[in-house]
C-alpha positions, -999 to +999 in steps of 0.1 A: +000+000+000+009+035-010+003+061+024+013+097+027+016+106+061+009+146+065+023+162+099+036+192+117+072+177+124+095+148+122+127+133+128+156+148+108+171+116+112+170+083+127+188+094+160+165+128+160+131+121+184+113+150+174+079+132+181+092+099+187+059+081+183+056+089+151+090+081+144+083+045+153+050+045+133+066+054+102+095+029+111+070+003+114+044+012+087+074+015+063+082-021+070+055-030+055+043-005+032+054+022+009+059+054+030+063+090+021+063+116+053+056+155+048+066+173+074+049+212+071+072+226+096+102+207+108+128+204+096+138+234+081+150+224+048+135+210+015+162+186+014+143+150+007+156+123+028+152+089+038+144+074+076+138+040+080+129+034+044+103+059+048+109+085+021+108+123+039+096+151+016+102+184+042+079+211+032+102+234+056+075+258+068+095+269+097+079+291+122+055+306+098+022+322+120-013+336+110-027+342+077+009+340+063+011+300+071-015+299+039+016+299+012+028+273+030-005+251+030-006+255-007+031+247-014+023+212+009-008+204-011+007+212-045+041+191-031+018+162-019+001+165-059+034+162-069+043+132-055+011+116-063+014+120-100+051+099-096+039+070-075-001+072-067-013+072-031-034+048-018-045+068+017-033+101+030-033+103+067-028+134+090-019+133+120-033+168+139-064+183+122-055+218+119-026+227+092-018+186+083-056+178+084-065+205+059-034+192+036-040+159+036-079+164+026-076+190+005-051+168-016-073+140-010-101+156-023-080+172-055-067+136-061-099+115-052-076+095-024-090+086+012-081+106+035-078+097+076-073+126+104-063+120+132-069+147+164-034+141+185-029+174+206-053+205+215-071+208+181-104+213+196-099+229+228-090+265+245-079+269+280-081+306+281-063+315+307-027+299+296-039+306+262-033+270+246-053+252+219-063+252+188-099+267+194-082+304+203-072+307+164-103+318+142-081+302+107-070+271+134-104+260+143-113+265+104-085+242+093-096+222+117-133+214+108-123+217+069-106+188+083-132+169+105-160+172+074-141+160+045-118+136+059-130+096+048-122+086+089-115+103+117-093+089+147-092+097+181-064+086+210-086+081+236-123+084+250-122+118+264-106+131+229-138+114+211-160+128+236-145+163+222-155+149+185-188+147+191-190+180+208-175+203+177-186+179+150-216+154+160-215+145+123-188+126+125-185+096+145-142+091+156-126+056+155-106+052+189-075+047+178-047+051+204-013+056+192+010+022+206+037+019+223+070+004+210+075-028+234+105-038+226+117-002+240+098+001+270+101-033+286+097-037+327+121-041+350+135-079+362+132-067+401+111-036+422+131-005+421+153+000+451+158+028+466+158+053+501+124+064+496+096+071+475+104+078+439+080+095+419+084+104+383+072+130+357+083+132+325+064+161+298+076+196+287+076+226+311+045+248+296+019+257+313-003+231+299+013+203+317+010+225+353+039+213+374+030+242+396-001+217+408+026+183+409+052+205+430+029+219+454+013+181+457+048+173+468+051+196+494+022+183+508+038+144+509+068+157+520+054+156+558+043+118+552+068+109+534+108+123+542+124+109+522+103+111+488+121+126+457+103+139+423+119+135+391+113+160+366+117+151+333+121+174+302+128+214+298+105+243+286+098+281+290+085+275+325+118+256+340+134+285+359+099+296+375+095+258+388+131+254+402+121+288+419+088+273+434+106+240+447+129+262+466+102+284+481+085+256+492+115+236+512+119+209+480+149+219+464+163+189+474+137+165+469+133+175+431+158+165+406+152+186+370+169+166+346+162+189+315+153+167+282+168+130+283+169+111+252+139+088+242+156+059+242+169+072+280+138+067+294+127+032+304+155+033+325+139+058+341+102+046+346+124+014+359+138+031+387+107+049+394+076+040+422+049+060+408+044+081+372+026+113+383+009+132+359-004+172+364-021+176+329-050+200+323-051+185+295-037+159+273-052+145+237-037+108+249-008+109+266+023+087+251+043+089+286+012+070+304+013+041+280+053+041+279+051+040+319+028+015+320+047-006+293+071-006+318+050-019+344+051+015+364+016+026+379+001+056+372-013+087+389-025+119+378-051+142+365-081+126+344-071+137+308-059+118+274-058+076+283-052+079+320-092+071+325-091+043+300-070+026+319-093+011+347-076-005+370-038+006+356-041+042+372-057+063+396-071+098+384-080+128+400-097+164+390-070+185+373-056+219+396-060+200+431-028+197+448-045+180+479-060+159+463-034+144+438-013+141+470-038+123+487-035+096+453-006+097+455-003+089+490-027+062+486-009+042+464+024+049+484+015+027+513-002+001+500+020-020+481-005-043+472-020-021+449+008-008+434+013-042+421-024-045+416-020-016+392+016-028+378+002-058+363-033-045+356-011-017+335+009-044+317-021-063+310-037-033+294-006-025+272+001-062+260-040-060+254-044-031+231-021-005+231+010-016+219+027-006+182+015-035+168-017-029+177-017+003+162-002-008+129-031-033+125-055-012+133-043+018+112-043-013+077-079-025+087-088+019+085-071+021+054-086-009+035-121+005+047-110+040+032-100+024+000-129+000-005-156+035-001-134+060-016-141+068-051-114+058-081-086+086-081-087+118-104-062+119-129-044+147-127 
């Protein structure tokens, strides 16, 4: 099968993990399959390439905002023509339904190709007062249900995402479709972690989004329980120095460890060594770190966004912006091991159930032979 995958970003390389689960998606769909990535934005060159025997055709949009970004939608469409008329396409699939969404089904629809969308970030929302998501940008939520009308499917990463779907467009009807995690990566450990204390573990990008402000203060509060507890904080962002600043303030700046970005292939160590994944979200589309953590047999705690409320039994949620009460979770699971190996296996179980790569892969071939089989025969061009 022929696919062109449409999306913000991707690897420069094979040792670049610029969204690394779509790195191991193309890796793995390129296996089996014909596979030609355009990336609008990143990198910045035009320079085609090969990863992984997956061709790369960089549109190299660059940083390019507001109406200005319109060229560049264009350029990718026409590029994506382009490449059709060499070697047709089969399926085109987006992944984000803003700029790629719009590509992929405007080319689709040009071409007479299927076309799949998938939502994978903050497409359909707006937290207004950190000013993130898609729904804040007149043009972005216009791309965005260009997208979510013409597209042949629509995929979602988890239930709370489809929920979203049929909130903004109750016309369509999203396939849940979680983006899997590469096994043979993130693997559990032989033997418990050992350590002094309590280990907990976070692991996202420092932007308001993700609220560490919420996780640190929930620390402070299991610091009197718990003495010798220690947070790992992994990953870096705008928001860093103010953070250090906050641990400080409140007594922790020994009990938290930033460790700035560590690469992908750095982390199962990590969630190894680790008692407890804690996540702050206010909001998360899925949530890639929950299934990596759980792949590696580490329980789960945090706020009830993306695949953390899937998960049953795997992970324990609470309302986002409560520090009390994500401590108290937190607590919970702390002193009663039994559970936390209650949720370790229930979280490997889950993985090894449904949401690994492989389960993705399949999933993703079953969508695209049910494109192809309703889509119309291709426009020649």
């Amino acid at each position: 099968m022929n696919i062109g995958l449409i999306l913000p970003g991707f690897s420069a390389s094979e040792q670049d993990w610029a969204i690394p689960v779509l790195l191991a998606l193309a890796r793995a769909l390129a296996a089996r399959h014909d596979v030609r990535v355009f990336p609008l934005r990143y990198p910045f060159t035009t320079r085609p390439y090969v990863v992984h025997q997956a061709a790369v055709i960089p549109i190299g949009g660059g940083k390019t905002r507001g109406t200005a970004r319109l060229p560049l939608l264009r350029r990718a469409m026409t590029t994506v023509v382009r490449a059709h008329r060499t070697k047709p396409f089969d399926v085109l699939h987006a992944f984000w339904a803003d700029e790629p969404g719009f590509v992929a089904v405007a080319a689709g629809h040009r071409l007479g190709v299927p076309t799949v969308v998938s939502l994978a970030g903050g497409e359909l929302v707006h937290l207004r007062d950190i000013g993130y998501g898609g729904q804040a940008s007149r043009i972005n939520r216009w791309l965005t249900r260009v997208a979510l009308r013409c597209a042949t499917h629509v995929t979602a990463g988890s239930m709370t995402l489809a929920r979203l779907v049929a909130r903004h467009a109750p016309y369509r009807e999203p396939t849940l479709l979680p983006l899997g995690v590469d096994t043979e990566l993130f693997t559990p450990a032989a033997t418990a972690p050992q350590s002094d204390g309590p280990r907990l573990l976070h692991v996202a990008s420092l932007v308001p989004v993700k609220d560490q402000a919420t996780l640190i203060r929930a620390c402070s509060l299991l610091a009197r329980s718990f003495p010798s507890l220690h947070l790992d904080i992994v990953g870096d962002g705008p928001l860093r120095s103010d953070l250090e600043a906050l641990a400080t303030r409140l007594g922790l700046g020994e009990r938290i460890t930033f460790h700035g970005d560590v690469a992908h292939d750095g982390l199962p160590a990590l969630y190894r060594a680790a008692d407890l994944l804690v996540l702050s979200s206010r909001y998360e589309a899925q949530g890639m770190v929950v299934l990596e953590a759980a792949a590696c047999g580490l329980p789960v705690v945090g706020t009830a966004v993306g695949i953390l409320p899937d998960l049953g039994a795997a992970a324990r949620t609470v309302p986002p912006g409560h520090p009390a009460a994500l401590a108290a979770a937190v607590r919970d699971v702390l002193v009663d091991p039994a559970q936390r190996q209650t949720m370790r296996r229930a979280a490997l179980r889950a993985v090894a159930s449904r949401y690994t790569l492989a389960h993705t892969v399949a999933a993703l071939e079953q969508l695209y032979r049910t494109a192809t089989s309703r889509c119309p025969p291709r426009l020649q061009t």
